[in-house]
C-alpha positions in Angstrom: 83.6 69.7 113.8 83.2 73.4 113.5 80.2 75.1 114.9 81.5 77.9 112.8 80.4 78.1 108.6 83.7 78.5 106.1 82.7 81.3 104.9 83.4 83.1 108.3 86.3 80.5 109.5 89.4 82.8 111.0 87.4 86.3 109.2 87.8 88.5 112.0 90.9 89.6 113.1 91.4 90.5 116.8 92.4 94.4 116.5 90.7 95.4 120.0 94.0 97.4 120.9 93.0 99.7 118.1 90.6 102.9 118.2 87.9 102.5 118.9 87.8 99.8 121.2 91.6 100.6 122.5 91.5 98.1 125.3 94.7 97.9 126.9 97.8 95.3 126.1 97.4 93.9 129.0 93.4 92.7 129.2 93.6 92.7 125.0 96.3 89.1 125.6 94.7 87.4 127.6 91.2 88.4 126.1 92.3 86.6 123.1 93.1 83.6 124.6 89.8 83.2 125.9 88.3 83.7 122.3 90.5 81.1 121.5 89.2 78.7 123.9 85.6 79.8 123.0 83.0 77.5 121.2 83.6 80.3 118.2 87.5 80.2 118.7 87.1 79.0 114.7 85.3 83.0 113.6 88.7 84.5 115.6 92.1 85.0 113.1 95.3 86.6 114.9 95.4 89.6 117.3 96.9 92.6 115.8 99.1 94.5 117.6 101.9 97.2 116.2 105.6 96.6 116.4 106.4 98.8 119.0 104.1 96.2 121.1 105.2 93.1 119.7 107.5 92.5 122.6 105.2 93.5 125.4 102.8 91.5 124.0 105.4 88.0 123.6 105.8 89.1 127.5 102.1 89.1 128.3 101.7 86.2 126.5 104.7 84.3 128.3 103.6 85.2 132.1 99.5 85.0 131.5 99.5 81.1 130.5 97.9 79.6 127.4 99.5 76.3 125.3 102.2 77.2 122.2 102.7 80.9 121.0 100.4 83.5 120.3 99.3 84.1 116.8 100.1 87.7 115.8 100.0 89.9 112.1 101.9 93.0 113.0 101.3 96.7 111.9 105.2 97.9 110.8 104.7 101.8 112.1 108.4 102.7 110.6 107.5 101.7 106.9 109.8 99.3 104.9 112.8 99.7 107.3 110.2 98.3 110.2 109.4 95.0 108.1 112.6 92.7 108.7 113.4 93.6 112.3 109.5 92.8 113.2 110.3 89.9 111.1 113.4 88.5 112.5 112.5 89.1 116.2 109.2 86.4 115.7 111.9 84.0 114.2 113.3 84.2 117.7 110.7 84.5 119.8 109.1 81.2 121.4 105.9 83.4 122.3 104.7 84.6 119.3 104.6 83.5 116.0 104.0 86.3 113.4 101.8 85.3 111.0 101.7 88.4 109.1 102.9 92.1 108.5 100.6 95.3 107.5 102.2 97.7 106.0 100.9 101.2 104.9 102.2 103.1 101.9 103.4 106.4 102.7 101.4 109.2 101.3 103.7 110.2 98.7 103.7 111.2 94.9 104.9 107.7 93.4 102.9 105.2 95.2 104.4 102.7 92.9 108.1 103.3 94.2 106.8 103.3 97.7 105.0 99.6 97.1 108.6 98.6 95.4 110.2 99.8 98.3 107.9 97.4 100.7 107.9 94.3 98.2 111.7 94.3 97.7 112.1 94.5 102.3 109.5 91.9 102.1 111.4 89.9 99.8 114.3 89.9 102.1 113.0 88.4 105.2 109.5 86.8 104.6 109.2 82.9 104.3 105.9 81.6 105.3 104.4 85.5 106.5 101.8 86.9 104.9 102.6 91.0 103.6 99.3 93.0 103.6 99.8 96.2 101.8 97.8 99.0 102.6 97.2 101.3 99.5 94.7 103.8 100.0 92.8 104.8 97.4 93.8 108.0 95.9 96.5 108.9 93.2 97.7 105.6 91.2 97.2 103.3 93.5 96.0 100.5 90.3 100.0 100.9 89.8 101.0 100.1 93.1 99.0 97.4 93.3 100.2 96.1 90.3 103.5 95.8 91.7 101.8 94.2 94.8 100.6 91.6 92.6 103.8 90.6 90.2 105.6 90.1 94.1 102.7 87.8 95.0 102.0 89.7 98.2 98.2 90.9 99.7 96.3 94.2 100.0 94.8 95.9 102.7 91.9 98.3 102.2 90.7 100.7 105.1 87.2 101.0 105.3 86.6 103.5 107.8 88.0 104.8 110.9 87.7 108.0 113.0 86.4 111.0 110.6 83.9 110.3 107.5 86.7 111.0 104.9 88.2 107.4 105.8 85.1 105.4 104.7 85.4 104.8 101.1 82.4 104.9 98.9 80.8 101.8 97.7 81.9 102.4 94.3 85.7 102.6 95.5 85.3 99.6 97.2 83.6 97.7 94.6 86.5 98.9 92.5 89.2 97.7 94.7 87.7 94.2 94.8 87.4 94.2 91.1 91.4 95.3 91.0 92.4 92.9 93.4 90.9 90.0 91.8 91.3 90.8 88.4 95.3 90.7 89.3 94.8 87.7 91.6 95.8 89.4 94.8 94.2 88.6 98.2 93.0 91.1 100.6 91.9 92.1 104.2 89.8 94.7 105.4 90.1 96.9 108.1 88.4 100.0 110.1 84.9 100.1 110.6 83.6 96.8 109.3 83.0 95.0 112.6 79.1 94.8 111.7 78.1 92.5 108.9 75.7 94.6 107.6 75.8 98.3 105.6 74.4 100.9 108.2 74.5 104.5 109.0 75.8 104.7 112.6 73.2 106.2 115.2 76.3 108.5 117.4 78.7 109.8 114.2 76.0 109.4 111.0 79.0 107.8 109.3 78.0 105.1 106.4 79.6 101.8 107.8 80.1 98.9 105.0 79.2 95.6 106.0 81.3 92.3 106.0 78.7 90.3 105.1 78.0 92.7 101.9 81.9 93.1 101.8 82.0 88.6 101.3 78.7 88.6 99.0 80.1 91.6 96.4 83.6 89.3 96.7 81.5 86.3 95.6 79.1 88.5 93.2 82.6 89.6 91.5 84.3 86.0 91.0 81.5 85.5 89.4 81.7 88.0 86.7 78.9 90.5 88.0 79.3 94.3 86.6 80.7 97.5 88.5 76.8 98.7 89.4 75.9 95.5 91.1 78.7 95.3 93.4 77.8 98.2 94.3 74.4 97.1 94.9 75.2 94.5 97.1 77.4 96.7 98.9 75.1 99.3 99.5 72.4 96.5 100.4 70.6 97.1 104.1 68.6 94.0 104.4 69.8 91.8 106.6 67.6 89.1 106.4 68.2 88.8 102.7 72.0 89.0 102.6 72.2 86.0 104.8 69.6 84.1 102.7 72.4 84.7 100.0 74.8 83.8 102.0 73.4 80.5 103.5 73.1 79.8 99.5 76.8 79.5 98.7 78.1 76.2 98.4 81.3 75.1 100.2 83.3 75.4 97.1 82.0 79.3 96.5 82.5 79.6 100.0 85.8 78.6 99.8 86.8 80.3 96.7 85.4 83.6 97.9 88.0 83.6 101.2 90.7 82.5 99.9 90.3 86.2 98.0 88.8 88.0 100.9 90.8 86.6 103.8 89.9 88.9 106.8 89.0 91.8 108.4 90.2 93.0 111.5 88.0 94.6 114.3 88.3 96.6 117.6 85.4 93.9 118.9 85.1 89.8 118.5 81.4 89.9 119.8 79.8 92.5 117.3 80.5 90.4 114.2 79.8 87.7 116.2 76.5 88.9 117.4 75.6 90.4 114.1 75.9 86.3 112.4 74.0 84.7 115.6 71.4 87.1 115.0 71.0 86.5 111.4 70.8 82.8 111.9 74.3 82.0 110.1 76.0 81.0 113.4 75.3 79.3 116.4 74.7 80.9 119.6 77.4 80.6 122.1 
């Protein structure tokens, strides 16, 4: 049995090649693996890695060991054109099994277009892969969402990164959830979430969200709460009581509330993880 909760089952992405953590291909593989093999392998989703690395990393994870292929959701850097090659070339490959493709609209005028553009390559070549499309937040990005949702595809939502202007406020996130769910579309998180609670960092003074506020204003929204008190929960700072909430879901809200949120992806496993541990909602390993 799972020493690991279902609420946090497969939430945290392994994105350690990316800034900040950067760690290079070839420790970030086999790194993996050993979360994998880990008493918490069950908190760990796949490792994220671009498509101009997706055969360096099949290579690494060919020659460094480790039983059946590697688990991978790929970042398409080309936009739509990128999606079927990426695609096709994890049909092939014995070392890898893509589980999923991320793709960013491009900053243009029509974001609705754009999306159209990414459902109708998506269309072409996925079968069991999950499409996470990145939307931003500015312009019309309800609309392109709305196409998101008619194609049955997923959103992604950057919640920070490397300058203040890429953390969105609470109120922009608490609207994106709200959109998401009211069109039934699944989501993942990414950038500046690997803590699980809302803090202001001590080196940049940039307001980091929290996954654990992120889940509970998830869960506050299925269940019909207003505009103002997701964003509430989301700009919660107590620890201790978020995880009381938390440990107060039942399996069936727990559930409910991932199949919605379904990840986030972080430069670090042991952050998140050390952030549950110490709030008493996982076991120490």
């Amino acid at each position: 049995m799972s020493t690991v909760p279902a609420l946090y089952r497969h939430l945290v992405d392994d994105a350690s090649m990316f800034p900040p953590g950067d760690l290079p291909l070839p420790e970030a593989v086999p790194a993996h693996r050993s979360h994998l093999q880990s008493p918490y392998a069950d908190l760990v989703g796949p490792l994220v890695c671009t498509d101009q690395d997706l055969l360096k990393v099949a290579e690494t994870a060919r020659t460094g060991g480790g039983s059946g292929p590697l688990r991978v959701s790929v970042v398409i850097s080309g936009g739509a054109g990128g999606i079927e090659p990426a695609i096709r070339w994890g049909d092939r490959s014995k070392d890898v099994e893509v589980a999923a493709v991320e793709v960013r609209l491009r900053d243009e005028d029509d974001l609705s277009r754009n999306a159209l553009r990414v459902v109708r390559a998506c269309d072409g070549c996925l079968d069991e892969e999950t499409a996470y499309v990145e939307l931003g937040l500015d312009g019309a990005w309800e609309r392109a969402l709305d196409v998101v949702a008619d194609a049955g595809y997923a959103a992604k939502l950057r919640t920070g990164g490397m300058d203040a202007a890429l953390f969105p406020s609470a109120g922009q996130v608490a609207s994106f959830i709200t959109a998401c769910l009211d069109r039934e579309v699944a989501f993942k998180c990414t950038a500046g979430l690997h803590n699980a609670v809302r803090h202001t960092a001590e080196d940049t003074g940039f307001e980091h969200h929290g996954f654990l506020n992120v889940l509970l204003a998830t869960r506050a929204s299925l269940d019909g709460a207003a505009h103002d008190e997701l964003i509430q929960l989301l700009e919660r700072r107590d620890g201790q009581a978020l995880a009381e909430q938390a440990r107060g879901l039942t399996d069936d809200q727990a559930a409910s509330t991932r199949r919605w949120f379904t990840s986030f992806g972080s430069c670090s496993i042991d952050e998140p993880r050390n952030d549950l541990t110490t709030l008493g909602l996982t076991e120490a390993s």
